[in-house]
C-alpha positions as CSV (number, residue, x, y, z in Angstrom):
1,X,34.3,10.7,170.1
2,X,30.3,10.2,169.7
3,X,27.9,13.0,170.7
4,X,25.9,11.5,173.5
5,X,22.4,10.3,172.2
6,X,23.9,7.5,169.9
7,X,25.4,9.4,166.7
8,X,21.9,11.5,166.6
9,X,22.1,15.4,166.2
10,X,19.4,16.7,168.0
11,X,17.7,19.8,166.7
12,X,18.5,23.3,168.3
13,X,15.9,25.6,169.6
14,X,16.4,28.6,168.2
15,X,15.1,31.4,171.0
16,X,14.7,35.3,170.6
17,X,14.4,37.1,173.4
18,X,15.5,40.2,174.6
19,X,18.0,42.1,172.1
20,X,18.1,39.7,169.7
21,X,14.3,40.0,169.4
22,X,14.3,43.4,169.1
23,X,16.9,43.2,165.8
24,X,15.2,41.0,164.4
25,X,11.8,43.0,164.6
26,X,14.6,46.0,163.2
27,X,15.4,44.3,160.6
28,X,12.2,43.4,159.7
29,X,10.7,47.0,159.9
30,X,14.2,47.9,157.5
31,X,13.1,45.1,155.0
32,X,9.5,46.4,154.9
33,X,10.3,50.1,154.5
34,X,12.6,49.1,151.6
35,X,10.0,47.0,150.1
36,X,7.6,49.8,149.9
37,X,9.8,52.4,148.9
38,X,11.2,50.5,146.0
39,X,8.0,50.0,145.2
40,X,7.0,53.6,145.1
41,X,10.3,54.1,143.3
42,X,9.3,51.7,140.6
43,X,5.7,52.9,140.2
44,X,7.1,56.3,139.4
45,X,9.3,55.3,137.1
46,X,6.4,53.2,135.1
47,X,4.3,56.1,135.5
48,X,5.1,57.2,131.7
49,X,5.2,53.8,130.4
50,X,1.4,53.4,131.7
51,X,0.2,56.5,130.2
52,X,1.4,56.3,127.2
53,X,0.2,52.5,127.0
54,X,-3.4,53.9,128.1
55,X,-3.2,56.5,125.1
56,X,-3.0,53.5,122.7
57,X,-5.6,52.7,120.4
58,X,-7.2,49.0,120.0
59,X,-5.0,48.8,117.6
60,X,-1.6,50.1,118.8
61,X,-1.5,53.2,117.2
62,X,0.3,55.4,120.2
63,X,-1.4,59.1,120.0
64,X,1.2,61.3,120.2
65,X,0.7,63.2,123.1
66,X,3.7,63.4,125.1
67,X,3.9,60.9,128.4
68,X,3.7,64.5,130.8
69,X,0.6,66.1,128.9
70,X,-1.4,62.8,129.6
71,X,-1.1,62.9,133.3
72,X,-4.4,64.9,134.7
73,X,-3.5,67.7,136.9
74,X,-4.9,67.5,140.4
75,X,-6.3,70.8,142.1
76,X,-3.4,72.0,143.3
77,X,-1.9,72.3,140.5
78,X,-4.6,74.4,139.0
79,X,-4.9,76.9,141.5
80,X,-1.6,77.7,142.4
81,X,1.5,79.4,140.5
82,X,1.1,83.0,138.9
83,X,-2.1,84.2,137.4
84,X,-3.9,81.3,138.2
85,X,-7.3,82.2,140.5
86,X,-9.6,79.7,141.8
87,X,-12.6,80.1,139.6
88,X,-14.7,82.9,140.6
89,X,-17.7,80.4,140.4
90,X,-17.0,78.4,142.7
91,X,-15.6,80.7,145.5
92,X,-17.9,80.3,148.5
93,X,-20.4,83.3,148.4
94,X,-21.3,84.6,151.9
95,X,-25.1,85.0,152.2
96,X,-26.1,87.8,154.2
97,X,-28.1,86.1,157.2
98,X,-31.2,87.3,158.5
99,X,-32.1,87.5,162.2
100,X,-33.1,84.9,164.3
101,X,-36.8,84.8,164.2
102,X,-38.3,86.5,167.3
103,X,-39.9,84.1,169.6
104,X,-43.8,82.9,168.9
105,X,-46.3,82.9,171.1
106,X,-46.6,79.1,172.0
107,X,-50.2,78.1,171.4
108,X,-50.4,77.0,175.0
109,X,-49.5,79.3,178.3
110,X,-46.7,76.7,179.8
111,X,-43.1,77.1,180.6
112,X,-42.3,73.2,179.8
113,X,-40.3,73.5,176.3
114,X,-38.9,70.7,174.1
115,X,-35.2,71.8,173.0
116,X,-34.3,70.7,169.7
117,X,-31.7,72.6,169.1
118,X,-28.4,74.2,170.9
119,X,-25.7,75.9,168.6
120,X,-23.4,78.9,167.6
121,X,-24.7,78.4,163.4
122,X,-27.2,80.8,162.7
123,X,-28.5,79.5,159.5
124,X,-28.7,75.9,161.3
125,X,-30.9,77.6,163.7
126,X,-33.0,79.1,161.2
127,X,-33.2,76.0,159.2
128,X,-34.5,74.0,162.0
129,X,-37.0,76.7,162.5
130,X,-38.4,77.0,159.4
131,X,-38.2,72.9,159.1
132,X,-41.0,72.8,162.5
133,X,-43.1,75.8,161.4
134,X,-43.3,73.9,158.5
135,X,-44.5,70.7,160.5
136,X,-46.9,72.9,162.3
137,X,-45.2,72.9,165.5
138,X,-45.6,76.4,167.9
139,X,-41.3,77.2,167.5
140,X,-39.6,79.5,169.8
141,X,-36.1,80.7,169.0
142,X,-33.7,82.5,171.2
143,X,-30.1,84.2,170.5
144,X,-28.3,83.9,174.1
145,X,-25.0,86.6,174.2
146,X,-22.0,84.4,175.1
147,X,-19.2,86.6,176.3
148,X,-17.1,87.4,173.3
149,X,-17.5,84.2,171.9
150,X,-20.8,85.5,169.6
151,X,-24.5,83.9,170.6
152,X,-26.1,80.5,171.2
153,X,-28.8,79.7,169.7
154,X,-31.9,78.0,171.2
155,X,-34.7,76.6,168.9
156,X,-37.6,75.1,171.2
157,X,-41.0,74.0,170.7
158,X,-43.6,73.9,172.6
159,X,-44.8,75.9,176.0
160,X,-46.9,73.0,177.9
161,X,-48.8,73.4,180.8
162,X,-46.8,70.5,182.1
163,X,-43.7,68.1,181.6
164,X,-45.5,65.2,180.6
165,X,-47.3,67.3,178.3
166,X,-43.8,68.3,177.1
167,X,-42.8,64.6,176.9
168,X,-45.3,63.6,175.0
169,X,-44.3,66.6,173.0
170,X,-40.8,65.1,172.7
171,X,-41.6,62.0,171.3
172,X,-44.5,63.3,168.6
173,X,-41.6,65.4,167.7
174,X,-39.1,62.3,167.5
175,X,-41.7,60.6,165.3
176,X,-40.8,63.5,162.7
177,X,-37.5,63.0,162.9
178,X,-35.9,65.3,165.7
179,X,-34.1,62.5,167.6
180,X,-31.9,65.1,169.9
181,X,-34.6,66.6,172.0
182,X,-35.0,67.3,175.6
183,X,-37.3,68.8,178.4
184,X,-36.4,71.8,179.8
185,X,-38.3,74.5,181.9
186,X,-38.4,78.2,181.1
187,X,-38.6,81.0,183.1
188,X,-41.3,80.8,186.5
């Protein structure tokens, strides 16, 4: 008996849907994982083979240094196990920190203020600080107590007579580089 179609096989459509989509993407995550982890496999096991090829000389000669002693130690390794310190030099060494500056008399008798900084680091404060004096600017900086969280410190220029004294203030200021700046009003 002929298929219908005259003697032709007609190609299948091959569909995954549903389950059999989901093995297939299975399998396919399986075949990917073991691709990578025979890969790592085999980089580890070339890992002597490399080193002791990059030991060579131009002209063959292998040094011999064994395979292990070749392979550079990583930080971890330096500083842990027993009677191994991190090197003194390079610990961090805690600066003591000086106070925040007291506030300056602005050179004008406002309470418009350009805020150019807002922050719990003291040193940033004081950096900032010394960064405007610097520029010439009339600085005011202010430690406010936060609960038991420490202070917050305020670094502001200025103390115009008005806010668009204070804007204009802002954006001389973001012509020397302080881009996060804002207006605010202090006190009366």
């Amino acid at each position: 008996m002929a298929p219908e179609g005259g003697g032709r096989d007609e190609p299948r459509e091959l569909r995954l849907e549903g389950l059999t989509l989901f093995v297939a993407g299975g399998v396919l995550l399986a075949l990917l994982y073991g691709a990578f982890t025979l890969g790592r496999t085999v980089e580890r096991w070339n890992a002597p083979t490399r080193a002791a090829s990059a030991s060579a000389d131009p002209l063959g000669n292998v040094e011999s240094e064994p395979a292990e002693a070749a392979e550079k130690p990583t930080f971890f390794d330096t500083t842990t196990g027993p009677g191994k310190e991190a090197e003194p030099k390079r610990e961090a060494q805690l600066q003591p920190t000086a106070p925040v500056p007291a506030p300056v008399a602005s050179a004008t008798p406002g309470s418009w203020y350009v805020q150019v900084f807002v922050g719990r680091d003291q040193q940033a404060a004081q950096e900032v600080v010394r960064t405007l004096r610097g520029l010439g600017y009339p600085v005011r900086a202010d430690a406010v107590a936060e609960g038991r969280s420490g202070s917050l410190y305020k670094v502001r220029v200025g103390g115009y007579a008005t806010k668009d004294l204070a804007d204009a203030g802002a954006e001389k200021l973001h012509r020397d580089g302080q881009n996060s700046t804002w207006v605010v009003k202090v006190g009366g």
